[in-house]
Biopython code that builds the backbone (N, CA, C, O; Angstrom):
import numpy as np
from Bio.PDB.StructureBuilder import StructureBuilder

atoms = [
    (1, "UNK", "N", (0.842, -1.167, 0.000)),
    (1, "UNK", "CA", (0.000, 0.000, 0.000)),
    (1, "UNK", "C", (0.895, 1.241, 0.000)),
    (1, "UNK", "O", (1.897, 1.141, 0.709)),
    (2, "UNK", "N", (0.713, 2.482, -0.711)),
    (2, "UNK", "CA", (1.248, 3.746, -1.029)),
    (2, "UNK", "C", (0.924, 4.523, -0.393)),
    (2, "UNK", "O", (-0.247, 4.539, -0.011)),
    (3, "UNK", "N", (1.826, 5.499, -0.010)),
    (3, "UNK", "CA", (0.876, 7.164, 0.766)),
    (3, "UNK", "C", (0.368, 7.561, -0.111)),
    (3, "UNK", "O", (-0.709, 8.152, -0.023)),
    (4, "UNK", "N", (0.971, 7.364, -1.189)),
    (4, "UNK", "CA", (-0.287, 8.499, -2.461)),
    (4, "UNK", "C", (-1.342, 7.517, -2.785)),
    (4, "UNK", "O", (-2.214, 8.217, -3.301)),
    (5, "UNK", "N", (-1.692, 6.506, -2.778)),
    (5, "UNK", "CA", (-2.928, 5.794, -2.481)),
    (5, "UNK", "C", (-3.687, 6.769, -2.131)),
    (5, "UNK", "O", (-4.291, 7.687, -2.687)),
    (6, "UNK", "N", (-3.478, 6.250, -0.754)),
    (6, "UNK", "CA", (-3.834, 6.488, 0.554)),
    (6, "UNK", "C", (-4.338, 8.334, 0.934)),
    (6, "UNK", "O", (-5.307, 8.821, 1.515)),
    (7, "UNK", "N", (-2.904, 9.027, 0.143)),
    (7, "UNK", "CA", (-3.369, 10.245, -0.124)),
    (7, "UNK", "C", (-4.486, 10.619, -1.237)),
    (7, "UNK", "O", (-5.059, 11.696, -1.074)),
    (8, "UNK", "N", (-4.775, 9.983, -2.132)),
    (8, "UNK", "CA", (-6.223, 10.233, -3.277)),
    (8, "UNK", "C", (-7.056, 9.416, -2.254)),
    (8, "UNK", "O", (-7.673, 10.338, -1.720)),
    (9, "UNK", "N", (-7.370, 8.571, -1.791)),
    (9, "UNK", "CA", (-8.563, 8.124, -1.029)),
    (9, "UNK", "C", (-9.112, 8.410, 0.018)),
    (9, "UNK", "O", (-10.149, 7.876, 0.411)),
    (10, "UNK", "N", (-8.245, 9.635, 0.842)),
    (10, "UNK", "CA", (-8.701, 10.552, 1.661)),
    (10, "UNK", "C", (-9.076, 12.101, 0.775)),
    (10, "UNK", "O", (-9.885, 12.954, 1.139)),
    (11, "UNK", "N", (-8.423, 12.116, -0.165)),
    (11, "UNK", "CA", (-9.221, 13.144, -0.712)),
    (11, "UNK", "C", (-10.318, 13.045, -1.520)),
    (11, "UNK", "O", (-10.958, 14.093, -1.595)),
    (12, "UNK", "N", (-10.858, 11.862, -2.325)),
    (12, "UNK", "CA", (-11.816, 11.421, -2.566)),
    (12, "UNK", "C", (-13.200, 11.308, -1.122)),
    (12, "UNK", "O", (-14.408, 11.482, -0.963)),
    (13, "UNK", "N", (-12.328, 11.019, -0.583)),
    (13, "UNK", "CA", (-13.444, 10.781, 0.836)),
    (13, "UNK", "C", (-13.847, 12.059, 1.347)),
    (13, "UNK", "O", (-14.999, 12.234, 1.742)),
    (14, "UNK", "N", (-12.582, 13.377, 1.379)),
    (14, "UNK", "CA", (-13.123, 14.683, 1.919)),
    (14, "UNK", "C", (-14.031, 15.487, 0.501)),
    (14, "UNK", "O", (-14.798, 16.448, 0.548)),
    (15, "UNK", "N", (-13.658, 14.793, -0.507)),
    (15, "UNK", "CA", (-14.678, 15.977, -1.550)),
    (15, "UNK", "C", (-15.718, 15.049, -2.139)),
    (15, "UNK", "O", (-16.278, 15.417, -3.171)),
    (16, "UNK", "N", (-16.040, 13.878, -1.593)),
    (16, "UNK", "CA", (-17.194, 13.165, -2.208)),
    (16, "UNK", "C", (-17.122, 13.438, -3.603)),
    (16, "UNK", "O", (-18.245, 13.554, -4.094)),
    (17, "UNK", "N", (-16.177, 13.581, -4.415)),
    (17, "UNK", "CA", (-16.686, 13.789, -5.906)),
    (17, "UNK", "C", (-15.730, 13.347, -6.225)),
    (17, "UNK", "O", (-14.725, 13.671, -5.593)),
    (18, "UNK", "N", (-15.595, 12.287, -7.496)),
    (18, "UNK", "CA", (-14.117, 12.075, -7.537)),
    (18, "UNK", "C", (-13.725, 12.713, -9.194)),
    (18, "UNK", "O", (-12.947, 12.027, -9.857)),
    (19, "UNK", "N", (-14.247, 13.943, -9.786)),
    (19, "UNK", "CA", (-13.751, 14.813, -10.501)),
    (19, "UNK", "C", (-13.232, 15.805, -9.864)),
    (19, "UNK", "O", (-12.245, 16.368, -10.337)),
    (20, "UNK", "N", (-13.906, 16.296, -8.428)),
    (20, "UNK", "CA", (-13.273, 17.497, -7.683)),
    (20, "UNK", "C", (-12.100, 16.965, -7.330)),
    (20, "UNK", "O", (-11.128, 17.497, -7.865)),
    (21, "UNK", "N", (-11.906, 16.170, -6.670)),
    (21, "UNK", "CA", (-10.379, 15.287, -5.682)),
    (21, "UNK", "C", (-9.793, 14.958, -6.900)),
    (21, "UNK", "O", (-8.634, 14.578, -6.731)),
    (22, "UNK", "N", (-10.118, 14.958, -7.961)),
    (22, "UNK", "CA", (-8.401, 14.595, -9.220)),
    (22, "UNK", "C", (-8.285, 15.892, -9.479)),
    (22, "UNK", "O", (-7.207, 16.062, -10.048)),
    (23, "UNK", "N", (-8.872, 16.911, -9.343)),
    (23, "UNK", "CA", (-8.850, 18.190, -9.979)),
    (23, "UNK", "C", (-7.363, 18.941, -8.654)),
    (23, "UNK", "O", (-6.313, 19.397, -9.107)),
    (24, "UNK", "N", (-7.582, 18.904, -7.515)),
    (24, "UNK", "CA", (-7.937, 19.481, -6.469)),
    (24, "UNK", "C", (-6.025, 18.253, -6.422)),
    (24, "UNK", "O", (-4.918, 18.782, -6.514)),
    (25, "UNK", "N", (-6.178, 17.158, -6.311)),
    (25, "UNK", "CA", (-4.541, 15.903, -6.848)),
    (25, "UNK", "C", (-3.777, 16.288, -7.800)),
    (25, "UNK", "O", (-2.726, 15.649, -7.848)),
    (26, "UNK", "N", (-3.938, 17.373, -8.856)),
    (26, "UNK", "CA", (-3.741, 17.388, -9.984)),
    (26, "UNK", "C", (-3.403, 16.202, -10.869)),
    (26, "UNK", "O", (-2.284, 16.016, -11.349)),
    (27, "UNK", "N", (-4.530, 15.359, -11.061)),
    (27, "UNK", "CA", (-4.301, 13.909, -11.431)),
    (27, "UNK", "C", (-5.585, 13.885, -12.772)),
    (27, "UNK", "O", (-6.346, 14.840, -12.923)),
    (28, "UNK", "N", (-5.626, 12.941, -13.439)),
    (28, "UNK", "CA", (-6.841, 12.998, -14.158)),
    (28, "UNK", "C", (-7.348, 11.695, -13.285)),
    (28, "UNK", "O", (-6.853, 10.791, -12.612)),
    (29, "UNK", "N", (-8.837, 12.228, -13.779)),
    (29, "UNK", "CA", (-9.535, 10.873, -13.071)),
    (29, "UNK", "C", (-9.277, 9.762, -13.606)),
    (29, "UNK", "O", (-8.264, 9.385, -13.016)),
    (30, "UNK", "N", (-9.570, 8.958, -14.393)),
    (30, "UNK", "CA", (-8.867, 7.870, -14.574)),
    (30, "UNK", "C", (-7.818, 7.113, -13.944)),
    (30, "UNK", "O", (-7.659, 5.926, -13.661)),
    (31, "UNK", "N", (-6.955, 8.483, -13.776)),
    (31, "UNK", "CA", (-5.574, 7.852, -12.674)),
    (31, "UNK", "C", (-6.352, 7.780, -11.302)),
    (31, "UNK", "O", (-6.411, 6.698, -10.716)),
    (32, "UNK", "N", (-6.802, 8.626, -10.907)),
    (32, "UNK", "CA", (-7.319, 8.012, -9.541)),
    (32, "UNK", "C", (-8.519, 7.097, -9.639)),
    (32, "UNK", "O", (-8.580, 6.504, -8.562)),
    (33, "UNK", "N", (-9.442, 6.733, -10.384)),
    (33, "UNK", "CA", (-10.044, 5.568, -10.455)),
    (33, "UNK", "C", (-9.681, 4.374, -10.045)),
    (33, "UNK", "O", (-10.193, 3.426, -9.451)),
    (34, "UNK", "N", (-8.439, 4.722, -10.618)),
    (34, "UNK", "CA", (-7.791, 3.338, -10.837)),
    (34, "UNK", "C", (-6.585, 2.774, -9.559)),
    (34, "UNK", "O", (-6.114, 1.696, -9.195)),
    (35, "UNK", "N", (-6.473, 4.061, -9.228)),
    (35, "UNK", "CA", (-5.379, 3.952, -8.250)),
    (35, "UNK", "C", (-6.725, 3.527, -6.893)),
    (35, "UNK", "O", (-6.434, 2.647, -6.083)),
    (36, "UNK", "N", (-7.851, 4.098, -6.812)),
    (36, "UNK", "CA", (-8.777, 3.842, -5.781)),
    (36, "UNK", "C", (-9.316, 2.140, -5.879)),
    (36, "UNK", "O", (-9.543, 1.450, -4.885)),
    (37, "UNK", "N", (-9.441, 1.707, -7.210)),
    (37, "UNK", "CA", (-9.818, 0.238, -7.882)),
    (37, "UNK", "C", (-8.631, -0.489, -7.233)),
    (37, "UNK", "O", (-8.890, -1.232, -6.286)),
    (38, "UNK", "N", (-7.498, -0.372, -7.593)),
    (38, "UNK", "CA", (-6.322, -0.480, -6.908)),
    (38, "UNK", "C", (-6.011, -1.016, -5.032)),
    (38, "UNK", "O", (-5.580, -2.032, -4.487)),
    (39, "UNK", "N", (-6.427, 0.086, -4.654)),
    (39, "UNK", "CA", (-6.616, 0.427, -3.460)),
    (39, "UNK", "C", (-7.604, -0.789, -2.569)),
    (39, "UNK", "O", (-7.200, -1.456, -1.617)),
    (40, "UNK", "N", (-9.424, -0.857, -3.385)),
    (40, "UNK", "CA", (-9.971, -1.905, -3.437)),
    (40, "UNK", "C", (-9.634, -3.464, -3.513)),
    (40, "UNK", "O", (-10.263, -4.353, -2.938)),
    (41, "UNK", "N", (-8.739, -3.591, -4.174)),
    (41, "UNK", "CA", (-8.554, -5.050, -4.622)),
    (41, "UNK", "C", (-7.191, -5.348, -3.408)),
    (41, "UNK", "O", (-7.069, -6.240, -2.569)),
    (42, "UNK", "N", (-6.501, -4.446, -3.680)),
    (42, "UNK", "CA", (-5.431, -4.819, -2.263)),
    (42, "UNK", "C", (-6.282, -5.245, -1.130)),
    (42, "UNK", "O", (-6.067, -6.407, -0.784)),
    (43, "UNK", "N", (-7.050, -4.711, -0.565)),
    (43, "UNK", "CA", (-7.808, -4.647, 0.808)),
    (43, "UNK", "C", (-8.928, -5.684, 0.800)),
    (43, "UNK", "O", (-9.462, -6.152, 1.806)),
    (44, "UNK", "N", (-9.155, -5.918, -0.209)),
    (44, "UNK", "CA", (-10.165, -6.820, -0.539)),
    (44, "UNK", "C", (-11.511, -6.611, 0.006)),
    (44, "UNK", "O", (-12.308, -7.545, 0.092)),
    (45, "UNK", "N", (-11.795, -5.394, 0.383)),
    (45, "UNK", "CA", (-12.904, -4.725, 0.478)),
    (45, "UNK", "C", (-13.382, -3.640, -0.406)),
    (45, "UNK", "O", (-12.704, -2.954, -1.171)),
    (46, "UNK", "N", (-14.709, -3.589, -0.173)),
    (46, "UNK", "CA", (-15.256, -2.084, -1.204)),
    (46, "UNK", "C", (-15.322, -0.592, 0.040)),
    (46, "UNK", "O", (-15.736, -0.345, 1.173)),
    (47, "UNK", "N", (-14.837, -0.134, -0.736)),
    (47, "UNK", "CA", (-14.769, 1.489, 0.151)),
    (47, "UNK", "C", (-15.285, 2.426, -0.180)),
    (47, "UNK", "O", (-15.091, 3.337, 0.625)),
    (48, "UNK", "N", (-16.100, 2.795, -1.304)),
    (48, "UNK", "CA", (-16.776, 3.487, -2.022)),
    (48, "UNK", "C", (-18.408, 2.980, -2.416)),
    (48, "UNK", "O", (-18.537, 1.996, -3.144)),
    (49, "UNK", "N", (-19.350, 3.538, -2.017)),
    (49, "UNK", "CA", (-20.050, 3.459, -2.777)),
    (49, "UNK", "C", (-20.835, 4.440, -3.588)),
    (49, "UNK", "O", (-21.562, 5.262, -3.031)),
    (50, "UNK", "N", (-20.673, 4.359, -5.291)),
    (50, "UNK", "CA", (-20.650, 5.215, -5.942)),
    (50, "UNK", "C", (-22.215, 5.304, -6.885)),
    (50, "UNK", "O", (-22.956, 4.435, -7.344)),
    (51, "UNK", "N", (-22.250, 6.878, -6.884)),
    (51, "UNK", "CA", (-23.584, 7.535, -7.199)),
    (51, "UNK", "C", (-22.978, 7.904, -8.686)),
    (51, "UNK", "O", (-21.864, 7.619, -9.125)),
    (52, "UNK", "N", (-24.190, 8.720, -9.414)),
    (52, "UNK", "CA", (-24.096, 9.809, -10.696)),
    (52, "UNK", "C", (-22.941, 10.860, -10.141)),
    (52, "UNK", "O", (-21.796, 10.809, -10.589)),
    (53, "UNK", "N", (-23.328, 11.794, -9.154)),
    (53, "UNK", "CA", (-22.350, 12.719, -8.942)),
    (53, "UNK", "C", (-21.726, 12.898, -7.661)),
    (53, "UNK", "O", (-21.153, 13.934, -7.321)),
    (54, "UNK", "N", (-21.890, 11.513, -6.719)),
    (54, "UNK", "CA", (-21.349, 11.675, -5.662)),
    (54, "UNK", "C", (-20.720, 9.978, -5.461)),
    (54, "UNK", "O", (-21.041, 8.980, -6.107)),
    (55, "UNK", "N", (-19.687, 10.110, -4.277)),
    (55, "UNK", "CA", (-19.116, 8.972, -3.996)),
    (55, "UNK", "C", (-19.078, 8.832, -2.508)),
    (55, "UNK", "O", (-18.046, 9.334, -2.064)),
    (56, "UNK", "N", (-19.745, 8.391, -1.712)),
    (56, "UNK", "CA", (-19.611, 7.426, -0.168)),
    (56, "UNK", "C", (-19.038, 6.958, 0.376)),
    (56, "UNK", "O", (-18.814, 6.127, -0.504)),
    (57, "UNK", "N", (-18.333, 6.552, 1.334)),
    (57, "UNK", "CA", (-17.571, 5.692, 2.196)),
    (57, "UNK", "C", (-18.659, 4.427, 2.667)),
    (57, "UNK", "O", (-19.766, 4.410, 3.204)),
    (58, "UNK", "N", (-18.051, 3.766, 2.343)),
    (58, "UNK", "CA", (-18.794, 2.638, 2.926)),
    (58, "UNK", "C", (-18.028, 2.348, 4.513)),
    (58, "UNK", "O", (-16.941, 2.837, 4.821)),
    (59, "UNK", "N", (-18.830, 1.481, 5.382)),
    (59, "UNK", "CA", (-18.174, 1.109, 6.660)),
    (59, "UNK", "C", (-17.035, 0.937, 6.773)),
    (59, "UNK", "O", (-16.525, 1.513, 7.733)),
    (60, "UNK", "N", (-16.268, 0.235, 6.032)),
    (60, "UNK", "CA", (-15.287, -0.526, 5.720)),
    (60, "UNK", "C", (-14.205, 0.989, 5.196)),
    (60, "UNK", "O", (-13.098, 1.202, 5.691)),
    (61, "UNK", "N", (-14.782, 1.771, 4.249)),
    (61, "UNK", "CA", (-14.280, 3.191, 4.217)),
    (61, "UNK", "C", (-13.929, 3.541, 5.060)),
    (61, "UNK", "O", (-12.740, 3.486, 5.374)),
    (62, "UNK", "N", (-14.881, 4.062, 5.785)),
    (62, "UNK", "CA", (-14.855, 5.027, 7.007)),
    (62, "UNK", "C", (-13.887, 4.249, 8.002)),
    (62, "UNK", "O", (-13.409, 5.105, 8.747)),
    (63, "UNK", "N", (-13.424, 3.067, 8.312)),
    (63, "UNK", "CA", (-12.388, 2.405, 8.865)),
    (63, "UNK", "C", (-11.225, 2.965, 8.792)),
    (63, "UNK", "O", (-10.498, 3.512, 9.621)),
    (64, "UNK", "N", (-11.107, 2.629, 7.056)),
    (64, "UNK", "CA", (-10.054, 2.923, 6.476)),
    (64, "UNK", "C", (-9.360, 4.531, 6.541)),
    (64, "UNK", "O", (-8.160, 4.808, 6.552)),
    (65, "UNK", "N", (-10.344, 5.319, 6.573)),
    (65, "UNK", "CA", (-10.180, 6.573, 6.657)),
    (65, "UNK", "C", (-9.515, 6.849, 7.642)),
    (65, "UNK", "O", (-8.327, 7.150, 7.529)),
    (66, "UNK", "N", (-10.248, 6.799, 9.017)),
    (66, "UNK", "CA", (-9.344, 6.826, 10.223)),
    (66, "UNK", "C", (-8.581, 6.786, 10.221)),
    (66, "UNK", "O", (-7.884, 7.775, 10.448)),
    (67, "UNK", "N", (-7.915, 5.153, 9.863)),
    (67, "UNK", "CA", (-6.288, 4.894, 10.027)),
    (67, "UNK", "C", (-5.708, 5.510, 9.259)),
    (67, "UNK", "O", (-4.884, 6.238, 9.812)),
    (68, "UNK", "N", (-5.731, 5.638, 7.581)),
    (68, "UNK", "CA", (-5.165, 6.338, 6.823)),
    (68, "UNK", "C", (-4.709, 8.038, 7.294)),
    (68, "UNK", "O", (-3.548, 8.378, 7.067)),
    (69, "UNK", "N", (-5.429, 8.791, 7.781)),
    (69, "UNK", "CA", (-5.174, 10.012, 8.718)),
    (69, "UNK", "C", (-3.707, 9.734, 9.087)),
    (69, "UNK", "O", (-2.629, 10.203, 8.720)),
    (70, "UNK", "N", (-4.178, 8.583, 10.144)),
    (70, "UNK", "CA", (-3.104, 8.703, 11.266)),
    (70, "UNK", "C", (-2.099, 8.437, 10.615)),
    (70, "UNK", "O", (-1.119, 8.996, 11.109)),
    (71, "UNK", "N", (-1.762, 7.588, 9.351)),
    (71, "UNK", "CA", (-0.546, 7.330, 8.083)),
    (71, "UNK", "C", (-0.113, 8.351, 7.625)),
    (71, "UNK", "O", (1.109, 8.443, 7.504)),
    (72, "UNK", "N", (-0.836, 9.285, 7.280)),
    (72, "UNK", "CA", (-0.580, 10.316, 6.516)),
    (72, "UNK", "C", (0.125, 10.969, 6.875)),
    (72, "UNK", "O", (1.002, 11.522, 6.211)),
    (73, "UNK", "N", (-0.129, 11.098, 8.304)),
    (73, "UNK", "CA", (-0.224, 12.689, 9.054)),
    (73, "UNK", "C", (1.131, 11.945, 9.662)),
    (73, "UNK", "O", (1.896, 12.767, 10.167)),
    (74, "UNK", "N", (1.532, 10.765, 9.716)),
    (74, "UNK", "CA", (3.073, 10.181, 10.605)),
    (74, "UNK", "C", (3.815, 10.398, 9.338)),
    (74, "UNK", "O", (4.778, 11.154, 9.460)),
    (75, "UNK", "N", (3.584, 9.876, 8.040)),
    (75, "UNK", "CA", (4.344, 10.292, 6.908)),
    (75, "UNK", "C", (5.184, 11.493, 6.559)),
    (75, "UNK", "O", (6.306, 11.750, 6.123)),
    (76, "UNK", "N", (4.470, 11.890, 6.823)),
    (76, "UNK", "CA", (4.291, 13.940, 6.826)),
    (76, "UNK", "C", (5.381, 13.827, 8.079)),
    (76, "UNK", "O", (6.382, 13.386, 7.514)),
    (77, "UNK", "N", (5.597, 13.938, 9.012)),
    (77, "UNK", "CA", (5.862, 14.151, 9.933)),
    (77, "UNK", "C", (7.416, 13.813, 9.869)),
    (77, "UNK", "O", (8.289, 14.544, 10.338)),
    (78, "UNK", "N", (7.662, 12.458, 9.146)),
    (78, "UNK", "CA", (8.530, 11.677, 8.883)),
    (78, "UNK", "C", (9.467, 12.677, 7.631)),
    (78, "UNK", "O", (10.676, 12.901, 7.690)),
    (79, "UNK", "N", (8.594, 13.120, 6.637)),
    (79, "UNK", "CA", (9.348, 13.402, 5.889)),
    (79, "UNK", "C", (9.873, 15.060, 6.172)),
    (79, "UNK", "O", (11.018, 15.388, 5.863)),
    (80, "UNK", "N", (8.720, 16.229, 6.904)),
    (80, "UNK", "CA", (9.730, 16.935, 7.631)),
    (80, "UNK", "C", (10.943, 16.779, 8.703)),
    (80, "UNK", "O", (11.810, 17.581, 9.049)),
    (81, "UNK", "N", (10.712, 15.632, 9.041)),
    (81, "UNK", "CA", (11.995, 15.275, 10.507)),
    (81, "UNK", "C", (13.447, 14.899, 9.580)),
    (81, "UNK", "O", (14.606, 14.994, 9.984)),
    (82, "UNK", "N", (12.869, 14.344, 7.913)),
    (82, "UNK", "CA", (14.622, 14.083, 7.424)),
    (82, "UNK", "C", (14.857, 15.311, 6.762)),
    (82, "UNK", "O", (16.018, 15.720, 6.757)),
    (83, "UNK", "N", (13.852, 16.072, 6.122)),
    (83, "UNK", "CA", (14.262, 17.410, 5.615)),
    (83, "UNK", "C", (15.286, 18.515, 6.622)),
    (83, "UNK", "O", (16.086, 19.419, 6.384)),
    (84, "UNK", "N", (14.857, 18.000, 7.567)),
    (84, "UNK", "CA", (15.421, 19.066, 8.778)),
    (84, "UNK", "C", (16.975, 18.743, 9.179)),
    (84, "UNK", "O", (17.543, 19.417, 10.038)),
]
sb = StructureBuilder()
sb.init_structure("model")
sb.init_model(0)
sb.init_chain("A")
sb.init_seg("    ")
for serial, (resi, resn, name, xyz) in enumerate(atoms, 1):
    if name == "N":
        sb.init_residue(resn, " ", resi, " ")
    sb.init_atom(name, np.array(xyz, "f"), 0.0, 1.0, " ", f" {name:<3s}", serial, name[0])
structure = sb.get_structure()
């Protein structure tokens, strides 16, 4: 599993739209589709459940979300402590 996963599937999760969150990634959607499809099949759960113009967390999401935070935000943390 990737931080930049991990980083598009928390931003998919904060903008419910997943044209705003590739816009917002500077990614095209497709790439994050796929990187989120991706994401899915590793975990072997569904984390999305997807509308016309909106996208959901499913339980199993909202799990994921949590922990992913706390990844992110140690990542981050990690990579200012070697910059320094």
């Amino acid at each position: 599993m990737e931080i930049k996963n991990l980083r598009y599937f928390l931003a998919v999760a904060r903008e419910e739209n997943m044209s705003h969150a590739a816009e917002i990634l500077h990614v095209t959607q497709p790439t994050l589709s796929k990187a989120l499809k991706a994401l899915e099949d590793e975990l072997g759960k569904k984390l999305f459940t997807r509308h016309s113009f909106s996208i959901k967390l499913t339980d199993e999401g909202m799990l994921l979300r949590n922990r992913a935070e706390d990844l992110v935000a140690m990542a981050d943390k990690i990579e200012v402590s070697s910059q320094s």
